[in-house]
Short mmCIF file of the C-alpha atoms (twelve columns), coordinates in Angstrom:
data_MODEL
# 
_entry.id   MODEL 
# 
loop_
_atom_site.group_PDB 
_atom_site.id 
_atom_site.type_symbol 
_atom_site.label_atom_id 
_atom_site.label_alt_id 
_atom_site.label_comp_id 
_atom_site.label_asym_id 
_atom_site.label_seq_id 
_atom_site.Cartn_x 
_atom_site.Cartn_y 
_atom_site.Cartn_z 
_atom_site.pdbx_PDB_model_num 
ATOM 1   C CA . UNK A 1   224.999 59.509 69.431 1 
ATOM 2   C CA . UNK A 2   222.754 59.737 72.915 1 
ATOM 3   C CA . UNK A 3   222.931 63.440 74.516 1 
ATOM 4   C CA . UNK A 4   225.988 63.732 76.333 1 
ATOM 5   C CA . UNK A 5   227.710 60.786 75.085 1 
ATOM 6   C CA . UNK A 6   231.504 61.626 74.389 1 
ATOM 7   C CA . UNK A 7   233.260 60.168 71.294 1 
ATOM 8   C CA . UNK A 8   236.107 57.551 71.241 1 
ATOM 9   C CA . UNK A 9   238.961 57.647 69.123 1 
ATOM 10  C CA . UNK A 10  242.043 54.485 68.598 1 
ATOM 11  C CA . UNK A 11  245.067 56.101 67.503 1 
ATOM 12  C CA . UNK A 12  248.024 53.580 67.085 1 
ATOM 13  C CA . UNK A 13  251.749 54.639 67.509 1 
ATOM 14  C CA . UNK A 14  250.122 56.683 69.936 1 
ATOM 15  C CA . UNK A 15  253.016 57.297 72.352 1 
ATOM 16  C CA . UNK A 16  255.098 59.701 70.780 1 
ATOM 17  C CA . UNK A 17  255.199 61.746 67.483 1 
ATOM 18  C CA . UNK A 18  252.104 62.229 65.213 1 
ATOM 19  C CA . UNK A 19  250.061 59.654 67.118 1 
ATOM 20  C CA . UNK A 20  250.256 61.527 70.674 1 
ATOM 21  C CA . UNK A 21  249.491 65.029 69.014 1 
ATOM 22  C CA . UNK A 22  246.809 63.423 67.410 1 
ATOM 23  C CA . UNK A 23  245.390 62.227 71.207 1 
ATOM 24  C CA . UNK A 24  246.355 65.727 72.377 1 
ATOM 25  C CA . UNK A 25  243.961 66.907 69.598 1 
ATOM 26  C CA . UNK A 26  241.114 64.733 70.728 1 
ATOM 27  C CA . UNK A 27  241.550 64.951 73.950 1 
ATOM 28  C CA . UNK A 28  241.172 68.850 73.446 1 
ATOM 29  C CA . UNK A 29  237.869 68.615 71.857 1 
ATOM 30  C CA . UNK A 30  236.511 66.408 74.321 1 
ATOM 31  C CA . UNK A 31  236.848 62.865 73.066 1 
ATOM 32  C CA . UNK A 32  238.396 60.090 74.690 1 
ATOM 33  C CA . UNK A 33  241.446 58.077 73.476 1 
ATOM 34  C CA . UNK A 34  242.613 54.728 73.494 1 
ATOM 35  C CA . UNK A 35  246.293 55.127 72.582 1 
ATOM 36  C CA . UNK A 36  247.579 51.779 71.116 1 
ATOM 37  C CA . UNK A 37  251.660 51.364 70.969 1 
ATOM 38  C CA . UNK A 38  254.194 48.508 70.702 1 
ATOM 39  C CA . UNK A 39  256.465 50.517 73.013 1 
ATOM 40  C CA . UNK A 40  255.259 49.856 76.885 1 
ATOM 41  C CA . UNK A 41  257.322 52.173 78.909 1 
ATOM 42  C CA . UNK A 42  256.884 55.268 76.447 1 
ATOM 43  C CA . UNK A 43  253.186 54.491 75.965 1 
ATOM 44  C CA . UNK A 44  252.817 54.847 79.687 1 
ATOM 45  C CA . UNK A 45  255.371 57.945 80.182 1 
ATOM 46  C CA . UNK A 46  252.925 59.502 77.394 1 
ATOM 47  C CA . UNK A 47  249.537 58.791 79.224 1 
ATOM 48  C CA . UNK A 48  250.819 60.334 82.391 1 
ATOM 49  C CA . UNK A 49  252.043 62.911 80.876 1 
ATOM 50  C CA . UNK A 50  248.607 63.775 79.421 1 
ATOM 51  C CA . UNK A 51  246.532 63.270 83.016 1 
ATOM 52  C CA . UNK A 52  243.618 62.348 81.460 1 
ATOM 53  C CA . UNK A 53  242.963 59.288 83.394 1 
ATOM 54  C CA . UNK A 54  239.110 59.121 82.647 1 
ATOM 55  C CA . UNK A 55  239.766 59.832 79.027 1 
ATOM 56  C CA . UNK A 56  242.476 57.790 78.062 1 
ATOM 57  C CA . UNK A 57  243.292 54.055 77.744 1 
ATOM 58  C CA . UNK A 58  246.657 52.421 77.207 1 
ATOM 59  C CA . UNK A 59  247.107 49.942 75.031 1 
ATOM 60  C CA . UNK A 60  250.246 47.700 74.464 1 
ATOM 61  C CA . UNK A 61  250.790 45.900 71.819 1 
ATOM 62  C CA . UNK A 62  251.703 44.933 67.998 1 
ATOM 63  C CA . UNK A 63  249.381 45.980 65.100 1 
ATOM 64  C CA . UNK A 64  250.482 43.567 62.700 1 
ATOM 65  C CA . UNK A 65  249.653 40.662 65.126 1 
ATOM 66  C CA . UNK A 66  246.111 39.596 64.783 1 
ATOM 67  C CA . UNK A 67  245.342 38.871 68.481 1 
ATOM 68  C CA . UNK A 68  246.965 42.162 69.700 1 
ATOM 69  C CA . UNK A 69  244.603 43.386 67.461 1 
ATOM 70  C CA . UNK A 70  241.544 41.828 68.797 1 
ATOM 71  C CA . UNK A 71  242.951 42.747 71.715 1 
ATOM 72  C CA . UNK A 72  243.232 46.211 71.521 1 
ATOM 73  C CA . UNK A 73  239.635 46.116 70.244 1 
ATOM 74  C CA . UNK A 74  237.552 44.662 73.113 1 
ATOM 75  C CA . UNK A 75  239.790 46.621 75.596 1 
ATOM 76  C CA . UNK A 76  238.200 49.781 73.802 1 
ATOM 77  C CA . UNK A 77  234.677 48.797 73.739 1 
ATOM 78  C CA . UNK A 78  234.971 46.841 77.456 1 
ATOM 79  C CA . UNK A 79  236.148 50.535 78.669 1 
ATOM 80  C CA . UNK A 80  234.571 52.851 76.617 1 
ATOM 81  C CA . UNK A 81  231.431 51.086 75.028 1 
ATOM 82  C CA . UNK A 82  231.775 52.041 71.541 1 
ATOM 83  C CA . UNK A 83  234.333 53.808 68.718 1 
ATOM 84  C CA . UNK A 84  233.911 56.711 66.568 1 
ATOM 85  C CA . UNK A 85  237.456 56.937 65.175 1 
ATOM 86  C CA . UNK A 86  240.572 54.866 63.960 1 
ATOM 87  C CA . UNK A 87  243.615 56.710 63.129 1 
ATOM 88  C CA . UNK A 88  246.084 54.241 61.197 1 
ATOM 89  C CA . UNK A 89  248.874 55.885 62.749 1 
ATOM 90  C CA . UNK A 90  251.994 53.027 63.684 1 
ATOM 91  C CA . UNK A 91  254.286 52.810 61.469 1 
ATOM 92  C CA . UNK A 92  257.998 51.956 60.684 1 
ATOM 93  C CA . UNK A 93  261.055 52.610 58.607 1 
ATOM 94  C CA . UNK A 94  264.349 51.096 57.131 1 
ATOM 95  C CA . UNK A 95  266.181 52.928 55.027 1 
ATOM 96  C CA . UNK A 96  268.705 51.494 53.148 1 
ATOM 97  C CA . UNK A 97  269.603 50.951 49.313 1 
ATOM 98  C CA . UNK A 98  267.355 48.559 47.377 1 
ATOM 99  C CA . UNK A 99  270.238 46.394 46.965 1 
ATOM 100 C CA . UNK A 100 270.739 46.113 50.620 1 
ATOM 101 C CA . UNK A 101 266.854 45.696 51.493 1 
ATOM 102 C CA . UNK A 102 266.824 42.197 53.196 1 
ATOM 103 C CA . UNK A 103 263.454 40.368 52.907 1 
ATOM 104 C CA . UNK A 104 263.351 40.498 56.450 1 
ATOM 105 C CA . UNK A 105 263.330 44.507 55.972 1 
ATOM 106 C CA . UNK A 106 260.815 44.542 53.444 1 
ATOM 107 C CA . UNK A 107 258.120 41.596 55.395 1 
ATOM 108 C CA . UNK A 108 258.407 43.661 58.338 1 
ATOM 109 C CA . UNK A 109 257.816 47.003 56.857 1 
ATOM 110 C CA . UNK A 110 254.881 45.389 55.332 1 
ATOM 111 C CA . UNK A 111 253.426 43.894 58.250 1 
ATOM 112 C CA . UNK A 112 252.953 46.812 60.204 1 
ATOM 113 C CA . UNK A 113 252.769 49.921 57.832 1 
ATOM 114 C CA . UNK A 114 250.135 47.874 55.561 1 
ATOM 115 C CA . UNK A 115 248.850 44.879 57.155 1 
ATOM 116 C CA . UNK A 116 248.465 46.754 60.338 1 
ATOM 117 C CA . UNK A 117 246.060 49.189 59.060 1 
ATOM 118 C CA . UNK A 118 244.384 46.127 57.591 1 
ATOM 119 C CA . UNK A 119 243.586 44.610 59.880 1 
ATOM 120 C CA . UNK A 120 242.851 47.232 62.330 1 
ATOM 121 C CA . UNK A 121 240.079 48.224 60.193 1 
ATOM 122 C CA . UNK A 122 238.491 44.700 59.836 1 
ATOM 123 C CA . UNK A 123 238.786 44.248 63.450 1 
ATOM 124 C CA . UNK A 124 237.520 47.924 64.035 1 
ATOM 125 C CA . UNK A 125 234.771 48.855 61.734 1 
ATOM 126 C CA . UNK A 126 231.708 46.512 62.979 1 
ATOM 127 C CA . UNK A 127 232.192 47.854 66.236 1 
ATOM 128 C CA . UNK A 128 231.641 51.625 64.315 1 
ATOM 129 C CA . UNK A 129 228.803 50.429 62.866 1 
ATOM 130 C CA . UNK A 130 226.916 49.536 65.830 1 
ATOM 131 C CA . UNK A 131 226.767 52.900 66.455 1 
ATOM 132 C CA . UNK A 132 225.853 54.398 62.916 1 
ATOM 133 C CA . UNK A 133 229.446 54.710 61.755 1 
ATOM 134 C CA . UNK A 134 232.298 56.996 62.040 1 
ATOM 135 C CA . UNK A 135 236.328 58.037 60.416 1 
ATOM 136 C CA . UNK A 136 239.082 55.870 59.935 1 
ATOM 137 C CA . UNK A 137 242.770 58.389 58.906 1 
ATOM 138 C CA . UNK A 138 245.452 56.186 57.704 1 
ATOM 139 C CA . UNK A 139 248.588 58.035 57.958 1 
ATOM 140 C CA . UNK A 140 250.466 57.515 54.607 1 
ATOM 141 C CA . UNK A 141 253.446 59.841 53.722 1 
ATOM 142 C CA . UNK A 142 254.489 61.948 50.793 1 
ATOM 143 C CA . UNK A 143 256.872 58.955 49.825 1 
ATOM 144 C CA . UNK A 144 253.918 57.056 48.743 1 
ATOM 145 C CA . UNK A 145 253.489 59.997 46.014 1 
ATOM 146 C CA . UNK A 146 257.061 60.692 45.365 1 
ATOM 147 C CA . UNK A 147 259.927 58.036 44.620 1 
ATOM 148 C CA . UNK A 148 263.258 58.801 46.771 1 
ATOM 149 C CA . UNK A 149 265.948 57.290 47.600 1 
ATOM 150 C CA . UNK A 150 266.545 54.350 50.787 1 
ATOM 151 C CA . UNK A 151 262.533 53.922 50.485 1 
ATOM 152 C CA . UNK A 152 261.942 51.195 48.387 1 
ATOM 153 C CA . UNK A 153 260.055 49.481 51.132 1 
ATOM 154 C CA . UNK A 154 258.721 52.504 52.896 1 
ATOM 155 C CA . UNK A 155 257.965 54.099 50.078 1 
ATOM 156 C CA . UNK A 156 255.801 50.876 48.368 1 
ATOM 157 C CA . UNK A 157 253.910 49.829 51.745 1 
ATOM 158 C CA . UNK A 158 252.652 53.498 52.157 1 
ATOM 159 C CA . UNK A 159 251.437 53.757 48.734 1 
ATOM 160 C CA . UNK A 160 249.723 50.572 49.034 1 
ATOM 161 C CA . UNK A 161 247.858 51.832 52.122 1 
ATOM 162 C CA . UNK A 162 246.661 55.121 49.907 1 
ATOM 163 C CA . UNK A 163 245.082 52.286 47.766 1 
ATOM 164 C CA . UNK A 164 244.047 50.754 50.722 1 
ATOM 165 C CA . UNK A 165 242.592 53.802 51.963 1 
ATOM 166 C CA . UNK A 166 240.474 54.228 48.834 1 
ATOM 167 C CA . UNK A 167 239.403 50.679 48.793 1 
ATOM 168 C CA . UNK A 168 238.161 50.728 52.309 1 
ATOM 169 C CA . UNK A 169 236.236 54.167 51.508 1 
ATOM 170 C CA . UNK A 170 234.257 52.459 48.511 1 
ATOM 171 C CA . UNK A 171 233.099 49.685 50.544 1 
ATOM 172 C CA . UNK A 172 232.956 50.662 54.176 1 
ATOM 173 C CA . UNK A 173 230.402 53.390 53.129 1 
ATOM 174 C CA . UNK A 174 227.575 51.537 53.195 1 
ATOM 175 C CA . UNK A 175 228.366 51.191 57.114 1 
ATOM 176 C CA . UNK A 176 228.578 55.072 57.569 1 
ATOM 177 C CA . UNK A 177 232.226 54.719 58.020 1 
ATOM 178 C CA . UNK A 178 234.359 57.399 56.143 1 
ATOM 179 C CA . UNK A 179 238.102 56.369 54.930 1 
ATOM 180 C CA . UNK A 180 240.511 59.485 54.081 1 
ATOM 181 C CA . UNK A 181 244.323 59.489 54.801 1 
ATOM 182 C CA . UNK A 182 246.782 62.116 55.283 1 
ATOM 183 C CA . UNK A 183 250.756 62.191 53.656 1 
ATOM 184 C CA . UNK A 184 252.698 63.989 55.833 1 
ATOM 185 C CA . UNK A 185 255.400 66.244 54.015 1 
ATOM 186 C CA . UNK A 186 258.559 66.105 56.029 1 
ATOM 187 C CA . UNK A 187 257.963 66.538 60.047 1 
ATOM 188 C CA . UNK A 188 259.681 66.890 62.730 1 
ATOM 189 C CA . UNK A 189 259.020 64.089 64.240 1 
ATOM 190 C CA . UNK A 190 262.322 61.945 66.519 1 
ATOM 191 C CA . UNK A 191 262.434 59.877 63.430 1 
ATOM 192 C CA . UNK A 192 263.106 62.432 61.254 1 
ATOM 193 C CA . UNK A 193 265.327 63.987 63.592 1 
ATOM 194 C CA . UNK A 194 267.264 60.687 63.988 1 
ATOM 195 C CA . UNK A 195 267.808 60.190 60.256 1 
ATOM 196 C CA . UNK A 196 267.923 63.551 58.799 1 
ATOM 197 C CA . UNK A 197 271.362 64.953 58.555 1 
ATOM 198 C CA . UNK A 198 271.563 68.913 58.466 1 
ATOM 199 C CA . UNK A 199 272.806 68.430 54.733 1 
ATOM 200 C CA . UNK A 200 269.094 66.362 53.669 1 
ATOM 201 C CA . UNK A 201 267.013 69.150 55.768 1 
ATOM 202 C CA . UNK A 202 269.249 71.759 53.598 1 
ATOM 203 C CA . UNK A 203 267.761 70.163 50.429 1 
ATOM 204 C CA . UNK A 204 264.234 70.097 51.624 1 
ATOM 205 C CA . UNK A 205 264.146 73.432 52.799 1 
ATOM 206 C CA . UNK A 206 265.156 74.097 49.262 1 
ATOM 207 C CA . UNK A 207 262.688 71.961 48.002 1 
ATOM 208 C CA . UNK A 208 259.390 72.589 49.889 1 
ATOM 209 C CA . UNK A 209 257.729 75.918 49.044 1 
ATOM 210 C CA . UNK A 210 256.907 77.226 52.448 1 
ATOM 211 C CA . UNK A 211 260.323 76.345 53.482 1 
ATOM 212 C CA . UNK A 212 260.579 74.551 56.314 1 
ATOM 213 C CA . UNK A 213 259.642 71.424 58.325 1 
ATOM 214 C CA . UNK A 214 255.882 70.465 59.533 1 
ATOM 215 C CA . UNK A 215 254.727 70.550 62.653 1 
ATOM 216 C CA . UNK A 216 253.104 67.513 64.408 1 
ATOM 217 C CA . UNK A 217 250.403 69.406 65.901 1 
ATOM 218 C CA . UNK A 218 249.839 70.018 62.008 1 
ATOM 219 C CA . UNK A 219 249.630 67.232 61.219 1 
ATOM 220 C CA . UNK A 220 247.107 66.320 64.112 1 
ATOM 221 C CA . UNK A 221 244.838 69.472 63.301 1 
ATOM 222 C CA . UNK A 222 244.278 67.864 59.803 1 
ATOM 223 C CA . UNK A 223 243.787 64.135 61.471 1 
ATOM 224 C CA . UNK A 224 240.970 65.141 63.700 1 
ATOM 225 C CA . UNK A 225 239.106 67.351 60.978 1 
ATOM 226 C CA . UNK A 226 239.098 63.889 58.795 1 
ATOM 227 C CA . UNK A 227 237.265 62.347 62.231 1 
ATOM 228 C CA . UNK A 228 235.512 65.129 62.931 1 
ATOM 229 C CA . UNK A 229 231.507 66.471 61.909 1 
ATOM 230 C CA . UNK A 230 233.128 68.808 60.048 1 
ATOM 231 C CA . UNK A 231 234.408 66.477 57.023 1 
ATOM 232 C CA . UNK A 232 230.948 64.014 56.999 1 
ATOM 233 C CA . UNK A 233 231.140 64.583 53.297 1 
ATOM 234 C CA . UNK A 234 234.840 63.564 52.509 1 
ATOM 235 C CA . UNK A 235 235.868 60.417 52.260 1 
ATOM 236 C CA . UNK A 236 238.010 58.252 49.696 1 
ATOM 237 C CA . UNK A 237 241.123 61.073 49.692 1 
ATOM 238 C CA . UNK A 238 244.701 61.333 50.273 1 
ATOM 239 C CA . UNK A 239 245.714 64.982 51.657 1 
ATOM 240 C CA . UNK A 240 248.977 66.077 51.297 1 
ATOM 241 C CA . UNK A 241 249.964 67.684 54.362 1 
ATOM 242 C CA . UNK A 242 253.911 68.686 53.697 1 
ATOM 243 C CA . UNK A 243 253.718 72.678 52.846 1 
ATOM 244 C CA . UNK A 244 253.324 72.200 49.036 1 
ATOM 245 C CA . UNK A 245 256.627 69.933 48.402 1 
ATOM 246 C CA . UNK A 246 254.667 67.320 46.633 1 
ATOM 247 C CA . UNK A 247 253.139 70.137 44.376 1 
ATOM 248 C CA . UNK A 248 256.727 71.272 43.570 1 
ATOM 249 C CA . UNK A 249 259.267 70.376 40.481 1 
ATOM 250 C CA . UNK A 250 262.312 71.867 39.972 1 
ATOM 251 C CA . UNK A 251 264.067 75.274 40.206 1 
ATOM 252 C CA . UNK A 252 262.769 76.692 43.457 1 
ATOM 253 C CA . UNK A 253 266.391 77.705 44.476 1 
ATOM 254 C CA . UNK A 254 267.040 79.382 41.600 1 
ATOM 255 C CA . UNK A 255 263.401 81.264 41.321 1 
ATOM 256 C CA . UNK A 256 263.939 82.338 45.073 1 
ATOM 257 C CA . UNK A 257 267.692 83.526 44.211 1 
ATOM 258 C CA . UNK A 258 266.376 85.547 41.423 1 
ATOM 259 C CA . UNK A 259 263.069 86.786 43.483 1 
ATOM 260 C CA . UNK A 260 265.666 88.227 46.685 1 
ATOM 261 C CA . UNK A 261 267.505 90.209 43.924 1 
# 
Protein backbone atom coordinates (compact mmCIF):
# COMPACT_ATOMS: atom_id res chain seq x y z
CA UNK A 1 0.00 0.00 0.00
CA UNK A 2 1.64 3.65 -1.10
CA UNK A 3 2.65 5.83 2.14
CA UNK A 4 -0.30 7.41 3.39
CA UNK A 5 -2.81 5.54 1.54
CA UNK A 6 -5.86 4.68 3.89
CA UNK A 7 -7.58 1.25 3.63
CA UNK A 8 -11.16 0.52 2.38
CA UNK A 9 -13.43 -1.79 3.86
CA UNK A 10 -17.37 -3.09 2.26
CA UNK A 11 -19.37 -4.15 5.06
CA UNK A 12 -22.97 -5.23 3.98
CA UNK A 13 -26.04 -4.95 6.36
CA UNK A 14 -24.12 -2.09 7.29
CA UNK A 15 -26.89 0.15 8.69
CA UNK A 16 -27.66 -1.17 11.90
CA UNK A 17 -26.51 -4.07 14.20
CA UNK A 18 -23.17 -5.96 13.69
CA UNK A 19 -22.54 -4.35 10.31
CA UNK A 20 -22.52 -0.56 11.66
CA UNK A 21 -20.26 -1.54 14.75
CA UNK A 22 -18.19 -3.16 12.42
CA UNK A 23 -17.88 0.49 10.31
CA UNK A 24 -17.61 2.15 13.74
CA UNK A 25 -14.58 -0.19 14.20
CA UNK A 26 -12.96 0.80 10.96
CA UNK A 27 -13.73 3.96 10.94
CA UNK A 28 -11.84 4.15 14.40
CA UNK A 29 -8.68 2.83 13.08
CA UNK A 30 -8.63 5.00 10.23
CA UNK A 31 -10.09 3.14 7.29
CA UNK A 32 -12.79 4.14 5.18
CA UNK A 33 -16.17 2.35 4.70
CA UNK A 34 -18.50 1.71 2.11
CA UNK A 35 -21.59 0.57 4.03
CA UNK A 36 -23.82 -1.54 1.67
CA UNK A 37 -27.69 -2.10 2.92
CA UNK A 38 -31.05 -3.05 1.36
CA UNK A 39 -32.70 -0.63 3.80
CA UNK A 40 -32.39 3.16 2.25
CA UNK A 41 -33.70 5.36 4.93
CA UNK A 42 -31.77 3.50 7.87
CA UNK A 43 -28.62 3.21 5.76
CA UNK A 44 -28.68 6.96 5.49
CA UNK A 45 -29.91 7.75 9.26
CA UNK A 46 -26.69 5.48 10.05
CA UNK A 47 -24.12 7.44 7.84
CA UNK A 48 -25.16 10.70 9.37
CA UNK A 49 -25.09 9.54 12.38
CA UNK A 50 -21.42 8.55 11.99
CA UNK A 51 -20.22 12.17 10.27
CA UNK A 52 -17.68 10.73 8.47
CA UNK A 53 -18.51 12.17 5.19
CA UNK A 54 -14.94 11.73 3.61
CA UNK A 55 -14.76 8.24 4.95
CA UNK A 56 -17.87 6.72 4.28
CA UNK A 57 -19.98 5.71 1.24
CA UNK A 58 -23.60 4.63 1.15
CA UNK A 59 -24.64 2.04 -0.66
CA UNK A 60 -28.28 0.84 -1.40
CA UNK A 61 -29.08 -2.11 -2.50
CA UNK A 62 -29.73 -6.10 -2.55
CA UNK A 63 -26.80 -8.57 -2.16
CA UNK A 64 -28.37 -11.43 -3.63
CA UNK A 65 -29.06 -9.46 -6.90
CA UNK A 66 -26.17 -9.68 -9.23
CA UNK A 67 -26.27 -6.11 -10.64
CA UNK A 68 -26.69 -4.49 -7.15
CA UNK A 69 -23.74 -6.29 -6.70
CA UNK A 70 -21.72 -4.98 -9.49
CA UNK A 71 -23.08 -2.08 -8.45
CA UNK A 72 -22.00 -1.71 -5.16
CA UNK A 73 -18.56 -2.68 -6.52
CA UNK A 74 -17.62 0.07 -9.01
CA UNK A 75 -19.28 2.65 -6.65
CA UNK A 76 -16.38 1.55 -4.18
CA UNK A 77 -13.52 1.62 -6.46
CA UNK A 78 -15.05 4.92 -8.58
CA UNK A 79 -14.91 6.63 -4.90
CA UNK A 80 -12.30 5.14 -3.16
CA UNK A 81 -9.86 3.54 -5.81
CA UNK A 82 -9.32 0.25 -4.38
CA UNK A 83 -10.59 -2.44 -1.42
CA UNK A 84 -8.80 -4.03 1.32
CA UNK A 85 -11.76 -5.66 3.10
CA UNK A 86 -15.22 -7.46 2.59
CA UNK A 87 -17.19 -8.22 5.57
CA UNK A 88 -20.10 -10.74 4.53
CA UNK A 89 -22.26 -9.18 6.94
CA UNK A 90 -26.32 -9.00 5.46
CA UNK A 91 -28.19 -11.40 6.44
CA UNK A 92 -31.79 -12.63 7.22
CA UNK A 93 -34.05 -14.82 9.28
CA UNK A 94 -37.42 -16.80 9.38
CA UNK A 95 -38.11 -18.71 12.03
CA UNK A 96 -40.69 -21.01 11.95
CA UNK A 97 -41.17 -24.94 12.27
CA UNK A 98 -39.74 -27.06 9.45
CA UNK A 99 -43.13 -28.07 8.66
CA UNK A 100 -44.22 -24.57 8.16
CA UNK A 101 -40.95 -23.45 6.14
CA UNK A 102 -42.49 -22.37 2.73
CA UNK A 103 -40.05 -22.67 -0.23
CA UNK A 104 -40.41 -19.16 -0.58
CA UNK A 105 -38.81 -18.96 3.12
CA UNK A 106 -36.14 -21.22 2.46
CA UNK A 107 -35.06 -19.58 -1.52
CA UNK A 108 -34.97 -16.36 0.11
CA UNK A 109 -32.95 -17.21 3.10
CA UNK A 110 -30.66 -18.73 0.66
CA UNK A 111 -30.31 -15.99 -1.63
CA UNK A 112 -29.05 -13.54 0.60
CA UNK A 113 -27.37 -15.33 3.65
CA UNK A 114 -25.41 -17.69 1.02
CA UNK A 115 -25.59 -16.52 -2.41
CA UNK A 116 -24.99 -13.04 -1.24
CA UNK A 117 -21.69 -13.69 0.18
CA UNK A 118 -21.10 -15.50 -3.09
CA UNK A 119 -21.27 -13.44 -5.06
CA UNK A 120 -19.96 -10.54 -3.26
CA UNK A 121 -16.74 -12.24 -3.19
CA UNK A 122 -16.57 -13.04 -6.99
CA UNK A 123 -17.52 -9.60 -7.72
CA UNK A 124 -15.06 -8.30 -4.95
CA UNK A 125 -11.86 -10.17 -4.90
CA UNK A 126 -10.12 -9.08 -8.40
CA UNK A 127 -10.53 -5.70 -7.38
CA UNK A 128 -8.32 -6.91 -3.93
CA UNK A 129 -5.97 -8.29 -5.96
CA UNK A 130 -5.01 -5.37 -7.89
CA UNK A 131 -3.69 -4.18 -4.96
CA UNK A 132 -1.78 -7.33 -3.52
CA UNK A 133 -4.79 -8.72 -1.68
CA UNK A 134 -6.57 -8.29 1.50
CA UNK A 135 -9.63 -10.05 4.23
CA UNK A 136 -12.90 -11.12 3.41
CA UNK A 137 -15.18 -12.02 7.28
CA UNK A 138 -18.29 -13.79 6.48
CA UNK A 139 -20.50 -13.50 9.37
CA UNK A 140 -21.94 -17.03 10.05
CA UNK A 141 -23.66 -17.76 13.45
CA UNK A 142 -23.40 -20.37 16.14
CA UNK A 143 -26.57 -22.03 14.47
CA UNK A 144 -24.43 -23.16 11.71
CA UNK A 145 -22.54 -25.31 14.55
CA UNK A 146 -25.45 -26.13 16.67
CA UNK A 147 -28.97 -27.55 15.48
CA UNK A 148 -32.04 -25.59 17.23
CA UNK A 149 -35.19 -25.25 16.81
CA UNK A 150 -37.30 -22.67 13.98
CA UNK A 151 -33.74 -22.70 12.05
CA UNK A 152 -33.93 -25.17 9.58
CA UNK A 153 -33.25 -22.60 6.94
CA UNK A 154 -31.14 -20.25 8.95
CA UNK A 155 -29.44 -22.69 10.45
CA UNK A 156 -28.43 -24.72 6.87
CA UNK A 157 -27.58 -21.42 4.76
CA UNK A 158 -25.10 -20.30 7.55
CA UNK A 159 -23.41 -23.51 7.73
CA UNK A 160 -23.08 -23.61 4.11
CA UNK A 161 -21.34 -20.21 4.15
CA UNK A 162 -18.69 -21.73 6.94
CA UNK A 163 -18.01 -24.18 4.00
CA UNK A 164 -18.06 -21.45 1.83
CA UNK A 165 -15.76 -19.59 3.88
CA UNK A 166 -13.21 -22.42 3.81
CA UNK A 167 -13.57 -22.96 0.16
CA UNK A 168 -12.91 -19.40 -0.71
CA UNK A 169 -9.74 -19.44 1.76
CA UNK A 170 -8.15 -22.51 -0.21
CA UNK A 171 -8.42 -20.88 -3.44
CA UNK A 172 -8.44 -17.14 -3.05
CA UNK A 173 -4.93 -17.49 -1.45
CA UNK A 174 -3.05 -17.50 -4.26
CA UNK A 175 -4.46 -13.78 -4.74
CA UNK A 176 -3.26 -12.70 -1.18
CA UNK A 177 -6.79 -12.62 -0.12
CA UNK A 178 -7.46 -14.19 3.40
CA UNK A 179 -11.10 -15.87 4.08
CA UNK A 180 -12.01 -16.38 7.98
CA UNK A 181 -15.60 -16.00 9.40
CA UNK A 182 -16.92 -15.29 12.70
CA UNK A 183 -20.30 -17.21 14.54
CA UNK A 184 -21.71 -14.93 16.68
CA UNK A 185 -23.07 -16.56 20.02
CA UNK A 186 -26.30 -14.87 20.89
CA UNK A 187 -26.17 -10.80 20.56
CA UNK A 188 -27.99 -8.25 21.23
CA UNK A 189 -28.66 -7.19 18.24
CA UNK A 190 -32.81 -5.58 17.31
CA UNK A 191 -33.25 -8.98 15.85
CA UNK A 192 -32.59 -10.74 18.71
CA UNK A 193 -34.37 -8.37 20.71
CA UNK A 194 -37.45 -8.70 18.43
CA UNK A 195 -37.60 -12.49 18.64
CA UNK A 196 -36.23 -13.37 21.93
CA UNK A 197 -38.81 -13.66 24.59
CA UNK A 198 -37.49 -13.10 28.29
CA UNK A 199 -38.27 -16.95 28.79
CA UNK A 200 -35.50 -18.03 25.57
CA UNK A 201 -32.85 -15.33 27.04
CA UNK A 202 -33.60 -17.21 30.56
CA UNK A 203 -32.39 -20.46 28.91
CA UNK A 204 -29.36 -19.01 27.31
CA UNK A 205 -28.18 -17.28 30.17
CA UNK A 206 -28.35 -20.73 31.60
CA UNK A 207 -26.72 -22.12 28.84
CA UNK A 208 -23.73 -19.88 27.87
CA UNK A 209 -20.84 -20.02 30.35
CA UNK A 210 -20.08 -16.38 30.80
CA UNK A 211 -23.68 -15.80 31.22
CA UNK A 212 -25.00 -13.34 29.35
CA UNK A 213 -25.61 -11.82 25.88
CA UNK A 214 -22.70 -10.47 23.38
CA UNK A 215 -22.06 -7.30 22.62
CA UNK A 216 -21.97 -5.95 19.00
CA UNK A 217 -19.00 -3.94 19.47
CA UNK A 218 -17.70 -7.61 20.28
CA UNK A 219 -18.45 -8.84 17.76
CA UNK A 220 -16.90 -5.94 15.58
CA UNK A 221 -13.51 -6.01 17.65
CA UNK A 222 -13.11 -9.67 16.40
CA UNK A 223 -14.31 -8.62 12.60
CA UNK A 224 -11.67 -6.02 12.13
CA UNK A 225 -8.74 -8.17 13.74
CA UNK A 226 -9.73 -10.89 10.85
CA UNK A 227 -9.12 -7.62 8.31
CA UNK A 228 -6.57 -6.32 10.06
CA UNK A 229 -2.25 -6.77 9.83
CA UNK A 230 -2.59 -8.34 12.82
CA UNK A 231 -4.21 -11.81 11.57
CA UNK A 232 -1.97 -11.95 7.97
CA UNK A 233 -1.40 -15.51 9.01
CA UNK A 234 -5.06 -16.77 9.64
CA UNK A 235 -7.15 -17.62 7.21
CA UNK A 236 -9.56 -20.69 6.40
CA UNK A 237 -11.34 -20.48 10.20
CA UNK A 238 -14.60 -20.16 11.78
CA UNK A 239 -14.35 -18.28 15.33
CA UNK A 240 -16.87 -18.72 17.66
CA UNK A 241 -17.60 -15.52 19.14
CA UNK A 242 -20.74 -16.34 21.69
CA UNK A 243 -18.93 -16.49 25.36
CA UNK A 244 -18.21 -20.28 25.23
CA UNK A 245 -22.00 -21.56 24.55
CA UNK A 246 -20.94 -23.57 21.61
CA UNK A 247 -18.15 -25.19 23.85
CA UNK A 248 -20.89 -26.09 26.40
CA UNK A 249 -23.11 -29.49 26.96
CA UNK A 250 -25.27 -29.99 29.58
CA UNK A 251 -25.62 -29.34 33.35
CA UNK A 252 -24.36 -25.80 33.73
CA UNK A 253 -27.44 -24.93 35.96
CA UNK A 254 -26.99 -27.53 38.09
CA UNK A 255 -22.91 -27.18 38.40
CA UNK A 256 -23.53 -23.36 39.14
CA UNK A 257 -26.39 -24.32 41.80
CA UNK A 258 -24.02 -26.61 43.47
CA UNK A 259 -20.83 -24.10 43.04
CA UNK A 260 -23.11 -20.93 44.98
CA UNK A 261 -23.65 -23.46 47.85
Amino acid sequence: MEPGARKVALVTGAARGIGLAATRRFLAEGWSVAMFDINGETLTAAVAALAEPERTLAIVGDVSVPAAVAGAIEAVTARFGRLDALVNNAGVAIFKPVLETALADWQRIMDVNLTGPFLMTQAAAPVMAETGGGAIVNITSISSLRASTLRVAYGTSKAGLAHLTKQFAVELAGYGIRVNAVAPGPVDTAMAKAVHTPEIRADYHDTIPLGRYGLEEELADMIVFLCSDRATYVTGQMISVDGGFEATGIGLPTLRKARNR
